[in-house]
N, C-alpha and C positions, 0 to 999 in steps of 0.2 A: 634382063632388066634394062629399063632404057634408062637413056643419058640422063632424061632430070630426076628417075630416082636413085642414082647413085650419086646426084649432087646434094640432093637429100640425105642421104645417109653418109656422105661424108662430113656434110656441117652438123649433123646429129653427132654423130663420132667426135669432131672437134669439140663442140659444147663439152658431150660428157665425159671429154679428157680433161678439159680445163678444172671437171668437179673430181674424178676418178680417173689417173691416165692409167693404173695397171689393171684393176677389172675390167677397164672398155678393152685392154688389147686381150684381156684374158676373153672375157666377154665374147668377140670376134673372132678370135683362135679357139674357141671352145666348139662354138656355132659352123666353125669350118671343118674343122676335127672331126665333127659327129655328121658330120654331109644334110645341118638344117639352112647354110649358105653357101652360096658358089661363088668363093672369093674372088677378086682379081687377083691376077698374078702377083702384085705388087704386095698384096697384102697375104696371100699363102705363107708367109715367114711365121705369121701371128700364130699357125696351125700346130708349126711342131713341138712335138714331144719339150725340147729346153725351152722355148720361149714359154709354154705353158705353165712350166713347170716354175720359171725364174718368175714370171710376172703373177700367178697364183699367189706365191709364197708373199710379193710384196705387196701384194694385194688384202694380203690375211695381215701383213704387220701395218700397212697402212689403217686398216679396219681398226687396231684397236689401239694403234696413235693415236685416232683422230678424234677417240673417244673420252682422253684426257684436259681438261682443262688447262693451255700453256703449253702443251706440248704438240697439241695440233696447230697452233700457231707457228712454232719450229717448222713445223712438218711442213706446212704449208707454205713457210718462206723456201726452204729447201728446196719441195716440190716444184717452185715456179723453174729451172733449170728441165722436168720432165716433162712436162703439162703442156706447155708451149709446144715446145717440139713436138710431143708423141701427139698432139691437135691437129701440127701441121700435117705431120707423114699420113692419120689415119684419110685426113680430108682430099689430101692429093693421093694418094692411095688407091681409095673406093672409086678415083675415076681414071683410074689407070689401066687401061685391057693388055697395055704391054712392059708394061713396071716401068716406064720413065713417068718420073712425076713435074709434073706442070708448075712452074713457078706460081701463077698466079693462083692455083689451088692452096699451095703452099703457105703463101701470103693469104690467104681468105681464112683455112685452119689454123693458122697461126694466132692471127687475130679473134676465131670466135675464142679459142681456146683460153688466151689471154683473158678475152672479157667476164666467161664463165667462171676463170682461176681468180679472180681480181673481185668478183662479187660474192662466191663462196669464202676466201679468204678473207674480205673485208668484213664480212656479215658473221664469221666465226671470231673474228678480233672484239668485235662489236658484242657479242653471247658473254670472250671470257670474262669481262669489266664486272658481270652479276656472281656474286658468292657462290648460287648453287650448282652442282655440276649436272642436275638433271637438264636443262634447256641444250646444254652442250652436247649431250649422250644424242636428247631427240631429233637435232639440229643433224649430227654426223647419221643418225639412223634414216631420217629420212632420206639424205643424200644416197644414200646407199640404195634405197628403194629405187629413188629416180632412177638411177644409171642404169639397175638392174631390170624394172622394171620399160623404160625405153629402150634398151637394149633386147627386149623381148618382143615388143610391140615392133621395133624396126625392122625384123624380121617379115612382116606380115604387113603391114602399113606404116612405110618409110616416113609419108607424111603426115601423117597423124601423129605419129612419133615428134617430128618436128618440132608442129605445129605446138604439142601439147608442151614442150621442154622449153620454148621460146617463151611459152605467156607462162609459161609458170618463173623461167628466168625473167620477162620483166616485170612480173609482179612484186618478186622477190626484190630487184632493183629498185622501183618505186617504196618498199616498205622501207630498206634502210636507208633510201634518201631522205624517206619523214620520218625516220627514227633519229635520225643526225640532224638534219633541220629541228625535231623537235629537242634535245639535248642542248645543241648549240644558241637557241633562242630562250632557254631558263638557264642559261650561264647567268651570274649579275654581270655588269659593266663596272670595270673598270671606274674609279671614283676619279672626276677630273682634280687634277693638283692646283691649288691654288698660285696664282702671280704674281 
């Protein structure tokens, strides 16, 4: 693979660790495990036998955290301590042919990861405020598909992958900024006090 599709597929990886850090690493060590990727050396760890094993599992309890109302919120303050990180290693990682990893990759996975964790968890804050727990359910199900679903495609078109997880995150950004502009604009005002 050449160098700009594995810058590709590390900022894909970043993103959808910021939505999923333990099914992307599952995701990656599953796909290397089975010889449908030729991992970088850096990232061969994601392959074995325990990592599969640890990160599946938290992967299954992440699944159906995220699926309660209030408690995915938990989960998702918590998770910013994983997401971040595991953003950054997968991004400087994937461009690793000798496992040292590149600060500036570092910092670039770092950051997408932050921004995907920060608009998935904002926009699930934003779901719990409604009574019913069906938007919540749909919200966490879809997430699931992206990662699972990008995670498939980046196999076979790194860029398209991308491509399609970017505009689908800034759409997604654009909707709860008008969903927050639209809230915070039908607030009433404050009644001025008399002098």
């Amino acid at each position: 693979m050449s160098e700009a599709h594995l810058f590709a597929i590390g900022i894909l990886l970043a993103w959808l660790a910021g939505i999923r850090a333990y099914l992307t690493v599952f995701g990656v060590g599953l796909a290397g495990a089975l010889g449908w990727l030729d991992l970088p050396e850096a990232l061969q760890a994601t392959s074995s036998p325990w990592v599969l094993g640890v990160s599946g599992a938290l992967a299954a309890t992440e699944f159906l955290a995220d699926k309660i109302p209030g408690v995915d919120s938990v989960w998702d303050l918590l998770q910013t301590l994983a997401r971040v990180p595991a953003g950054a290693f997968l991004a400087a990682a994937a461009l690793s042919p000798d496992g040292d990893l590149g600060a500036g990759m570092l910092a670039a996975g770092g950051g997408v990861a932050l921004v995907s964790h920060l608009l998935k968890s904002g926009s699930r804050a934003m779901l719990n405020t409604s009574p019913e727990p069906v938007s919540n359910v749909a919200a966490s199900a879809s997430e699931d598909v992206v990662v699972v679903g990008a995670l498939a495609l980046a196999l076979a078109y790194p860029w398209v992958a991308l491509a399609l997880v970017l505009t689908i995150g800034f759409a997604s950004a654009f909707v709860v900024w008008w969903i927050w502009r639209w809230i915070f604009k039908r607030r009433p005002k404050p009644a001025a006090t008399p002098s």
